[in-house]
C-alpha positions as MATLAB code, in Angstrom:
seq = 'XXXXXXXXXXXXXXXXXXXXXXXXXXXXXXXXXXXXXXXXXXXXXXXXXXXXXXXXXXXXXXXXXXXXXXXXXXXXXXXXXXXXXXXXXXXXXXXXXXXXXXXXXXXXXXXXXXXXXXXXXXXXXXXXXXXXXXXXXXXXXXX';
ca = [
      21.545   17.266    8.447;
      19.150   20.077    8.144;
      19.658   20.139    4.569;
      18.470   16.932    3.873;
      15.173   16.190    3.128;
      13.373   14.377    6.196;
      12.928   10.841    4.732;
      17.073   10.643    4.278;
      17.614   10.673    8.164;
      16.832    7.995   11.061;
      13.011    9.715   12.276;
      10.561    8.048   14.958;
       7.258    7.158   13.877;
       4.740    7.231   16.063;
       0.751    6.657   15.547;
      -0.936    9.369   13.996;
      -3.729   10.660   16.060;
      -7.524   10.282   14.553;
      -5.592    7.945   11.956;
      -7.623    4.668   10.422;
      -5.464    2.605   11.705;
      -5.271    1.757   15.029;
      -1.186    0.788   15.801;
      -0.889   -2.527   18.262;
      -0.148   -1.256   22.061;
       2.693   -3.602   21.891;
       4.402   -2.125   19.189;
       7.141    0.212   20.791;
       8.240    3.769   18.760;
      10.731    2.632   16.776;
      13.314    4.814   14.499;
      12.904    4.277   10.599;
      16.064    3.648    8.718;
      16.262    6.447    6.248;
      17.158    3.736    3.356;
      13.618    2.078    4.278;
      11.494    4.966    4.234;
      13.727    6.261    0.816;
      12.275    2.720   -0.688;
       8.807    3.373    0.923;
       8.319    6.615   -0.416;
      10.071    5.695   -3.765;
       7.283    3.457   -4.541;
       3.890    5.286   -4.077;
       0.793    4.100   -4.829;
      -1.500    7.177   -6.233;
      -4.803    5.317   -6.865;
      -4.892    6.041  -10.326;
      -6.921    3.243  -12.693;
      -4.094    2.315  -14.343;
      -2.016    1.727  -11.654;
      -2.020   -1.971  -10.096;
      -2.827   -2.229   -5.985;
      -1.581   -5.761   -5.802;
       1.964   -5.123   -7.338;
       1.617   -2.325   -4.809;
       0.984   -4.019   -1.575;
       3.759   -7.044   -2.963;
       6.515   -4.277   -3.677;
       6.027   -2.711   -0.446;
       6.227   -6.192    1.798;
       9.118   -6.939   -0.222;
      10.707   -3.617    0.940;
       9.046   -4.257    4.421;
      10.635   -7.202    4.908;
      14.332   -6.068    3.686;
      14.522   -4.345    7.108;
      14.053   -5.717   10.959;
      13.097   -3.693   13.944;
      14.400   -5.206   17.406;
      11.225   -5.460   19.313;
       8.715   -4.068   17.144;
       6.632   -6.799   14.638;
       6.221   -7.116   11.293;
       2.660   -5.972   10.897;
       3.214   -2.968   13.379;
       5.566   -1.459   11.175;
       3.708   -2.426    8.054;
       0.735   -0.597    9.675;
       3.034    1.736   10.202;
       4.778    2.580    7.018;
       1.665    1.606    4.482;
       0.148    5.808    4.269;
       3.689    6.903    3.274;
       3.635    4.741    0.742;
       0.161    6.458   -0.625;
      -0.386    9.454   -2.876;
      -2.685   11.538   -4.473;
      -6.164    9.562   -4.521;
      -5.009    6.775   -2.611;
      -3.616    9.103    0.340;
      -6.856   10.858    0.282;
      -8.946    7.570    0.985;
      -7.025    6.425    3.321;
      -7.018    9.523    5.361;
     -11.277    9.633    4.813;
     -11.485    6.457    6.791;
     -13.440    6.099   10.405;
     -10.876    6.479   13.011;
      -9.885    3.144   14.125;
     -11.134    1.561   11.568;
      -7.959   -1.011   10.533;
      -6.550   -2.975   13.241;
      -4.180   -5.469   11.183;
      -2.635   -5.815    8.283;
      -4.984   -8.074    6.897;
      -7.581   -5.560    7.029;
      -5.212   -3.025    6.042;
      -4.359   -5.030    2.743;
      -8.423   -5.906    2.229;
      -9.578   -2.525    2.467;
      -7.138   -1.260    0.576;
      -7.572   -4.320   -2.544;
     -11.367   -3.712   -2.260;
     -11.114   -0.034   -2.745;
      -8.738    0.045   -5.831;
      -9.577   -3.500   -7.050;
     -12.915   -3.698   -6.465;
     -14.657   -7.236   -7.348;
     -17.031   -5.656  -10.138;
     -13.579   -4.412  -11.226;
     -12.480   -8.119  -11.413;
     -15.830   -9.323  -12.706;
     -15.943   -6.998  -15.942;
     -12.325   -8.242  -16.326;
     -13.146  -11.327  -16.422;
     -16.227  -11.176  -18.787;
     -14.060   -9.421  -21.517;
     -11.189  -12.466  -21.560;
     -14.409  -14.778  -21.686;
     -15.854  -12.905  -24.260;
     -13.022  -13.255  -26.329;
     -12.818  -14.998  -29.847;
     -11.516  -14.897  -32.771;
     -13.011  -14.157  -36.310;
     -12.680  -16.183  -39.300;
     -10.137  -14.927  -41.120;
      -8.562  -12.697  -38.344;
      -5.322  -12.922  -37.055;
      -4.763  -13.644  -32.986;
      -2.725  -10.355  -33.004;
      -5.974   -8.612  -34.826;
      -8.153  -10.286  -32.614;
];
């Protein structure tokens, strides 16, 4: 056991304190199965520009929801278990947030979209595939 590195045991999580997000009252310390945390931290989001926050935050509610916690909710543990899924840049604004700033997992999952998708981000996007045409004489794949 003391070999092995911390994420491969059971552990209790409890709220970390001066954290952004503010964990319900309800939600009761619960002990993370190693295999879930072994999935959380196996799929980390590091903020970099190439990396995609939506395919993100939909591979870590898949994992999420693979596991059930008797008496603790959904979106506690979500709350719970999103910063260990975050590295690097990603880690580092999260952990720059206003204490008690993110109550739910809704604002959780906003925050974190508008921060690494931003909507100007989405808006220059979408101006390039408008933009697009092809040239007389010019193949699709050349285009």
């Amino acid at each position: 056991m003391d070999d092995e590195p911390i994420w491969t045991a059971d552990r209790v999580v409890a709220p970390t304190p001066g954290s952004a997000i503010t964990i319900p009252a309800t939600a009761n310390k619960f002990a993370i199965k190693g295999n879930h945390l072994t999935l959380v931290k196996g799929n980390q989001f590091d903020g970099r520009i190439k990396t995609d926050p939506h395919k993100h935050i939909h591979e870590f509610l898949r994992i999420c929801d693979m596991f059930k916690y008797r008496d603790t909710k959904n979106e506690a543990v979500r709350l719970m278990m999103f910063p260990l899924s975050l590295t690097g840049e990603a880690k580092n604004w999260l952990d720059k947030l206003n204490e008690g700033t993110i109550e739910t997992w809704d604002e959780l999952r906003t925050a974190f979209i508008s921060r690494f998708f931003p909507p100007a981000l989405f808006d220059r996007l979408l101006g390039e595939i408008r933009a697009f045409f092809q040239h007389e004489n010019e193949t699709l794949t050349d285009a």
